[in-house]
Each structure stands twice: as structure tokens, then as C-alpha cells.
N, C-alpha and C positions, 0 to 999 in steps of 0.2 A: 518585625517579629521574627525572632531566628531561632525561638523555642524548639520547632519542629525541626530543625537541624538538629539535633539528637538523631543522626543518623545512623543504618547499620553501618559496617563497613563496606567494600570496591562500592568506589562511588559509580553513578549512574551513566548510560550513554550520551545520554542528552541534557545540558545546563538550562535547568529554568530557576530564573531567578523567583527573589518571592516581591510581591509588588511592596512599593512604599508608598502611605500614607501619613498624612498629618491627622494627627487625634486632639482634637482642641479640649478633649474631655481628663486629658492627663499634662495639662498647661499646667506650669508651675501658678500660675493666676487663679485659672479654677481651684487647683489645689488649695492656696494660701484663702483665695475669697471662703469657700466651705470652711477650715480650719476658724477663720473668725465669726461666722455666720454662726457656729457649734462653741463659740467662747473660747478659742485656745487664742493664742500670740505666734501665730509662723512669722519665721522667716517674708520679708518683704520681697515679690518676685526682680527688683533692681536691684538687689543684693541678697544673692542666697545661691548654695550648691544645689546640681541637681545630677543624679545617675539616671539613667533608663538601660535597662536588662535586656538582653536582645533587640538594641536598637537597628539594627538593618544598617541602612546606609546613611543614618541619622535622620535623615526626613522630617521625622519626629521635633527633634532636636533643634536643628538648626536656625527654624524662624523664630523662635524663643533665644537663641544665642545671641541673632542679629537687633533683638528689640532690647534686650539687655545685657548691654557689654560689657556692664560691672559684675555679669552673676558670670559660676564658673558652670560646662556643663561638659559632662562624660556619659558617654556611651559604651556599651562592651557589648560585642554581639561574634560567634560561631564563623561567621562565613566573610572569611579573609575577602573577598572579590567585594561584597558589598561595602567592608571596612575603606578599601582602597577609591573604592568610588567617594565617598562620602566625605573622604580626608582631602581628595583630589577638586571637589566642590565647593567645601569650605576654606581651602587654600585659595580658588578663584574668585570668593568675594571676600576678601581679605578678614576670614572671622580669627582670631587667634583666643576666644575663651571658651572654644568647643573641642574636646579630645576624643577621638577616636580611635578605639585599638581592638584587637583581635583577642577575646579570652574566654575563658570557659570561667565563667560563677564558682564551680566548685575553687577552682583555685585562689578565687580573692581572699583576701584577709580579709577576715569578722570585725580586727579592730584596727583604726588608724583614723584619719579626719572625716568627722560623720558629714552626711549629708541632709541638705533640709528638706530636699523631697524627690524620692525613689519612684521610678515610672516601671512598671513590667507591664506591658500592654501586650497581650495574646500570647502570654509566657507560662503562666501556673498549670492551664489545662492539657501543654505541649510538651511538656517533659517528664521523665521519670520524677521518682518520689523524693530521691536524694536532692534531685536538682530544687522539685518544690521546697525539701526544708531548708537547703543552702538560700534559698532567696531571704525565705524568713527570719533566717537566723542571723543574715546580714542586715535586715533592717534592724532587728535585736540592739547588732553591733555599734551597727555607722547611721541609725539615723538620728536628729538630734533632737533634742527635748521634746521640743513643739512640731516637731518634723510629722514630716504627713507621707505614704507609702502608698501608691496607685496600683491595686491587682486586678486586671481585667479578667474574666475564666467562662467556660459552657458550665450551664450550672441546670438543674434539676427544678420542675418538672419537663419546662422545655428538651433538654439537653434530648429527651427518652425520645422523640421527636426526628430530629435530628440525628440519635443515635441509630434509629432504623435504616437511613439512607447511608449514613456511612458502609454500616453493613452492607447492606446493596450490592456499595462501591469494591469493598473491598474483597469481596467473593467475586463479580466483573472482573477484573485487572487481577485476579493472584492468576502468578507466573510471568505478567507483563514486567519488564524491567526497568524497559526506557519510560523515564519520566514522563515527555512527550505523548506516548502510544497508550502509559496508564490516564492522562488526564483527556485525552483522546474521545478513547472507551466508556471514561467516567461522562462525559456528556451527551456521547449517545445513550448511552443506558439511562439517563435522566429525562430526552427525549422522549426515548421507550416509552417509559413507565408514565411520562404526563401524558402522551398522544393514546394511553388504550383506552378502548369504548366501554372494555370488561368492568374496568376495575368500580366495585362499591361507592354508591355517592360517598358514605361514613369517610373510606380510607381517602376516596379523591382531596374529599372536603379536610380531610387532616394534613394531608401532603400537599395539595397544590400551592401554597404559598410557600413554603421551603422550598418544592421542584424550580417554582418559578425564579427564587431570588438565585439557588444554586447554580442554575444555569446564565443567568447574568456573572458569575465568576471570571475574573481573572484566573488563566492558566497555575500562577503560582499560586494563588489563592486556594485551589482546588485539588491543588498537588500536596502543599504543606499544611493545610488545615484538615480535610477531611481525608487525603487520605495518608496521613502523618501516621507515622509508627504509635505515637501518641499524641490520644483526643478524647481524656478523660472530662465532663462533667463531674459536678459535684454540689449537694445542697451547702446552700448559702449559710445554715445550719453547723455544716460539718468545715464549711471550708475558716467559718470565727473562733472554731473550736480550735481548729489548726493554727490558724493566727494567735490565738488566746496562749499556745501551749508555747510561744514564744516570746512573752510577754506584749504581745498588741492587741489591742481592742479596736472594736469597728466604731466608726467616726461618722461616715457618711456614706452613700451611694454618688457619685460623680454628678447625678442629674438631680437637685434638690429638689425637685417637683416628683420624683418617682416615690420620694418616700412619706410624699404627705398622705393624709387619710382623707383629706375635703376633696380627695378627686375622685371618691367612692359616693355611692346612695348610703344616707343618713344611717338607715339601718345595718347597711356592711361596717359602717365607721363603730359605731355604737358594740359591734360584737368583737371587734379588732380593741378596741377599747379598753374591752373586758380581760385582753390578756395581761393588764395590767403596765407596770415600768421598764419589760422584757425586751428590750429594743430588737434583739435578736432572735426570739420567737416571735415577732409581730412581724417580722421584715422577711422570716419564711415562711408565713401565711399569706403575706403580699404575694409573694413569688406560686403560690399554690393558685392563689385566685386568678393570676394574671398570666400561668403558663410561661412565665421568664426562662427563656433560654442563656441569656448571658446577663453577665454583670460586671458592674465597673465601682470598687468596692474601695473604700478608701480608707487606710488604720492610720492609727497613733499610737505611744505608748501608754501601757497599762497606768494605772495611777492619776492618767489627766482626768479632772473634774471636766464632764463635758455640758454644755446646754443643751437640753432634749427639746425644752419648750421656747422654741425662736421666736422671739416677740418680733412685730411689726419696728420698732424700736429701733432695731439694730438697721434699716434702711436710711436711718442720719447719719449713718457713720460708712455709707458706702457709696461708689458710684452708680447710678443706673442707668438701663439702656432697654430698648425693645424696639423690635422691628413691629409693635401694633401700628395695623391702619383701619378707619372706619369701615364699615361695609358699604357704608352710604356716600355721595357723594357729596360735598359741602352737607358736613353733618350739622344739625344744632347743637353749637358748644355752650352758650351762653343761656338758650333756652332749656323748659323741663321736659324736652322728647328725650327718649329714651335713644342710645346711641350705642351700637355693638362694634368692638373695636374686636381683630382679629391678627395672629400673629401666626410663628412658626410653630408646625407641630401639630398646625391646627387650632392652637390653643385660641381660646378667646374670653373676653367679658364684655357683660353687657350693663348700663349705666346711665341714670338722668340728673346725675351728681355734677355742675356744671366745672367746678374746678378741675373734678377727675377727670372728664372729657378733654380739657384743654391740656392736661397733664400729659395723657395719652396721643392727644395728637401733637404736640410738640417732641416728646419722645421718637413716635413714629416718622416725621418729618425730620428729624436729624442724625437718626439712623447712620452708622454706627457710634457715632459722637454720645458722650456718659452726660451725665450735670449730677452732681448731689443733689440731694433732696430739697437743700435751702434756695439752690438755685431751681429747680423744678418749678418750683412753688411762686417764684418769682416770674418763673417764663411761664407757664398757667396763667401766672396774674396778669401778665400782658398780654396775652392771649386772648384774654375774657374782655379788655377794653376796659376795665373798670377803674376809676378814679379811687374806691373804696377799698382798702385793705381785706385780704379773707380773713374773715369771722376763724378763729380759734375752734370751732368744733369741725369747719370746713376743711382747715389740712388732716385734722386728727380722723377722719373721713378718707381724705383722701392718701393716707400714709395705712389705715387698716384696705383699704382696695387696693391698693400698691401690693402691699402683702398677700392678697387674694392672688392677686393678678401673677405672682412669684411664683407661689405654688402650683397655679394652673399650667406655669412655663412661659408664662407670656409673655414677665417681666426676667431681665437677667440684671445679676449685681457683681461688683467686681472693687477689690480693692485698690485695684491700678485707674489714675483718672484717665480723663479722653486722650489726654497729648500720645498715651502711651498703647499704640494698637500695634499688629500683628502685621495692619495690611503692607504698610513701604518694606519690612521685610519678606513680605510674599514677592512683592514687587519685584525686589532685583533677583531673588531668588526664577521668576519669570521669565525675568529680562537675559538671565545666566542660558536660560534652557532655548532663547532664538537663536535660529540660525543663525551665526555669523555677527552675534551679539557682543562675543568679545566678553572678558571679566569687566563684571560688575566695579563700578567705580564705589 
């Protein structure tokens, strides 16, 4: 993220970089899985363009490069030192369909060879206004038909939360110059304020989870996000309207289980219900009820007929994967005890559906490895030991708990099969950063 580089000018005393991280939530895979999940046709993530906007030092980027050699992928991010880094990395494991260069947004061309899917991860809420409609107006431009656009942003009612502490921060440190001595100061004074006896259960109990994550921050973290010249939130409401005024409509939220309703009490669902086909008033009611601070928000172009109502259906036409495992130990699969299977997030379901159970644990035992559904269904069948075919209302059973199990997050789906993972390019990517490891073969 190099949004918060919208610096003033004379640069500072002290270089602190900004940290780099992988977002697996702005994968060209997720992207393309959601676009079809919603009924469009993207781009295939083995062939398809991809940009990301203040990408740093590629980070981002790069293990998406190494897993798909045929796709092409660009980067443009503010801060030449992270550029050089990133170009000097990718030259060490021999990537050549990752570009990185040094530019400012405003200056891009609007028109020239679109892209299938645009990344700005921690960019919209980091910059002035210009820059946010240059993003826009470039997806406008260069994205393609079916193309899909990732905006991650601090977003409202959370953001007011958050926007207390900045303030905090930013009365602390005025007059401090050097970088270093501002993010310093910014974590004693976060100290400060969690260590006092004074302070109101009310205010403790609103702050103490933000104190606490804040101070788990990385230095650059702390420097260019919150006390960034700008760190505007904004309702999720206002920021569609924004997108809308450039021709893009909202598609999805990055996490498909955030925007289901079956993960609310019946009565919550039934009055969110009542706001009727409004996908963008129901989704900043979610955000009302649930205190969201950020979001990861994903458009299309205007004019695409989208699917609202994702059937269980569309699970035949995808890979699946889940890290569920029993709570029990040699659970009964084949028998009618009831069996709680549990995964990431938390998530779980519980079930004396015998197919389903062996679905689940077969899933969870091959972790990270996908199978389609036809093959699921088959490795279930083995599982179970049974010489008898499952019964016809058995899968249709175990394909609507599938879909349950999606929504709660337990289950995840993907267009790319097994062969095609992330991890051998984390791998050498790894293997780059040992000591005396030498370029990646």
C-alpha cells in the first residue's frame, strides 16, 4: 500500500518503510471465483491481466505471477526504493510476467489495454479526492467487460472508532518530524491511555480492542496508515454511489460469507429482508449492525446482469476446499450421532447426515487439496464403506449443507482446481529470503 505516500513535501529524517503483505482476499482467483459465484464470465486467473495500485514492493503480486506464467501482472506504486526492491526480487526468481515501475495514478492513461482485474488494497481511504476519482475513472477506462476491481477502504460506522485514536495520535506527535520519534510517541500514548485505572468501563470497553490491535502494529503500519496526512473513512453507501458515478456497480464483498443474511437470528434476517432488492441499502445496514470498520468491496461494470440469489447449484461447477475438522475424535460418519465439524474463523456446522459427515471429513483431511463436487461425492462414498450408491436426495442434501456450510465460511470455492495453489510459489519465494539461499532455481 503506498496510497499514504501522498506525501507533503522535504522528506523526513528517518526512512521507514511501509510493511508488505500478501492479501489472498485481492487474488486474481478470489476475484474470478466471486465474479462467477454472482453469474458473470471473468477472465480465467491462467490467463488474464491484472494491475494493483500502490502495490509496494509487489508482495502482493508476485506469488500470483509465479503460480500463473501465462497471466501478465503490473504494479505501480509512489515509492521508487520499494519499486527497486521488488523488481530486484522478481529478477531473482526468474519471474518475467510481473512489471514493476514507479508512477503516479494520476498520470496513467484512462484508455489503452484494459485489465481483467484491478487490485487497490489500502489505497481509496489514503489519498486525496483527485487520486480516489483517477482510480475510478481508470477502471471506467481499462477494465474489461467481465473484469472485476478490488477497493479495500476504513468505512463507517466503525471508521468513527478508530477515527478517535487517530486524533489522539495526531495532537501527540504535531510538531514531531522524524518519522521514527512520531510512531515512537504514537505507542506510548496508546500505552498511556490502555494502562489508566480513570478511564470509564463504557470508553475502556469501546477502545480496548483497537488499543490492543494498534499496538501489535508494525512501525510503518502506524506511521502511514493512521498517522497518514490522509485516513478518510467513508459509508459503504456513499463510497457505491462513488463507484456508480463512474459507471461501476458493487458485485460482492471479497469474503462471500459476510454478506449472507443466514448468519444473523431469523428475526434480524426477516427485517433486512424487508428492505426489499436494494443490495446497497441492505449491505449498509449490515455494516450498521455489525460496527464494520473496513471493507473489501469488489465492482463490475454497470449494465452486468448480476445473480443475487446464488443457488447451492453453482457448487458443481467449482472446486471446493475446507480446512473443517470434527470436534470429536473418531467421529461417527457412517452412524446417526450427530457430528460438529469446525473450521477457520471459527466457523462451524453441526450434522447426523451421514454423507455430509464423510464429505466434511474427507475435505478436512486433504486440506489444502480442492475435488469438485462429483468427485466429493465419490470420496464421501468411500468413506462411508458402502457397497450402495447414495440415494439421489442424499447428495441433493449434502450439496444444500455444502452451501450452508459456504455461507457460515467454513466451506471455500474456487475456480482454479487442486494442481494449481499458491503454496511452491510461497515456497521459493521463502527459500529467496534464507540466508545464503542463493536465487531461486
Amino acid at each position: 500500500m503506498s496510497a499514504a505516500r501522498h506525501l507533503p513535501q522535504n522528506p523526513p529524517v528517518t526512512y521507514v518503510a511501509y510493511p508488505s503483505f500478501l492479501h489472498p482476499q485481492s487474488h486474481p482467483e478470489r476475484l474470478a471465483t466471486l465474479a462467477t459465484l454472482h453469474g458473470l464470465s471473468p477472465a480465467p486467473p491462467e490467463r488474464c491481466r491484472v494491475l494493483e495500485l500502490g502495490c509496494n514492493d509487489g508482495t502482493n503480486l508476485l506469488p500470483a505471477a509465479l503460480t500463473f506464467p501465462e497471466s501478465v501482472f503490473v504494479g505501480i506504486d509512489l515509492d521508487e526504493d520499494a519499486v527497486v526492491r521488488g523488481v530486484a526480487r522478481a529478477r531473482a526468481l526468474g519471474v518475467d510476467n510481473l512489471e514493476l515501475r514507479k508512477a503516479d495514478l494520476l498520470d496513467e492513461p484512462l484508455d489503452g489495454p484494459p485489465f481483467d482485474y484491478v487490485v487497490a488494497h489500502g489505497f481509496y481511504s489514503w489519498v486525496p479526492k483527485p487520486v480516489r476519482d483517477q482510480a475510478l475513472a481508470f477502471c471506467r477506462g481499462r477494465l474489461a467487460p467481465h473484469g472485476v476491481a478490488y477497493f479495500s477502504y476504513n468505512s463507517y460506522p466503525g471508521g468513527h472508532i478508530r477515527g478517535m485514536i487517530r486524533e489522539m495520535l495526531l495532537f501527540h506527535v504535531g510538531g514531531i518530524d522524524d518519522p521514527a520519534a512520531r510512531v515512537a510517541q504514537s505507542k506510548a500514548l496508546l500505552k498511556f491511555i490502555s494502562s489508566s485505572p480513570n478511564a470509564p468501563d463504557s470508553y475502556r470497553a469501546l477502545l480496548e480492542a483497537e488499543l490492543v490491535q494498534m499496538a501489535q502494529y508494525d512501525d510503518g503500519a502506524i506511521l502511514f496508515d493512521e498517522l497518514a496526512p490522509y485516513n478518510d473513512p467513508v459509508l459503504f453507501s456513499d463510497f457505491a454511489k462513488h463507484a456508480a458515478g463512474y459507471g461501476l456497480q458493487f458485485l460482492s464483498e471479497a469474503n462471500f460469507y459476510e454478506m449472507r443474511l443466514s448468519r444473523f437470528e431469523p428475526e434480524v434476517q426477516e427485517t433486512l429482508r424487508q428492505l426489499g432488492e436494494d443490495v446497497v441499502r441492505r449491505e449498509q445496514y449490515l455494516d450498521f449492525l455489525t460496527c464494520r470498520r473496513f471493507r473489501q468491496t469488489l465492482l463490475c461494470r454497470e449494465g452486468l446482469t448480476l445473480d443475487r440469489a446464488v443457488s447451492p447449484r453453482i457448487l458443481t461447477k467449482l472446486h471446493l476446499y475446507s480446512t473443517a475438522k470434527a470436534v470429536t475424535e473418531e467421529p461417527d460418519l457412517a452412524g446417526p450421532s450427530m457430528v460438529e465439524f469446525e473450521g477457520a474463523r471459527d466457523a462451524g456446522v453441526t450434522t447426523d447426515h451421514p454423507l455430509t459427515k464423510a464429505a466434511l471429513s474427507v475435505l478436512g483431511s486433504i486440506f489444502p487439496a480442492r475435488l469438485t463436487f462429483e468427485e466429493l461425492v465419490e470420496a464421501a462414498h468411500a468413506r462411508l464403506g458402502s457397497a450402495k450408491p447414495p440415494a439421489r436426495e442424499d447428495v441433493g442434501y449434502l450439496l444444500n449443507l455444502l452451501f450452508a456450510a459456504l455461507e457460515a465460511g467454513l466451506l471455500e470455492v474456487s475456480v482454479v482446481p487442486s494442481g494449481v495453489t499458491l503454496a511452491p510459489a510461497l515456497t521459493r519465494i521463502a527459500a529467496l529470503a534464507e540466508p545464503n539461499a542463493g536465487p531461486a532455481a
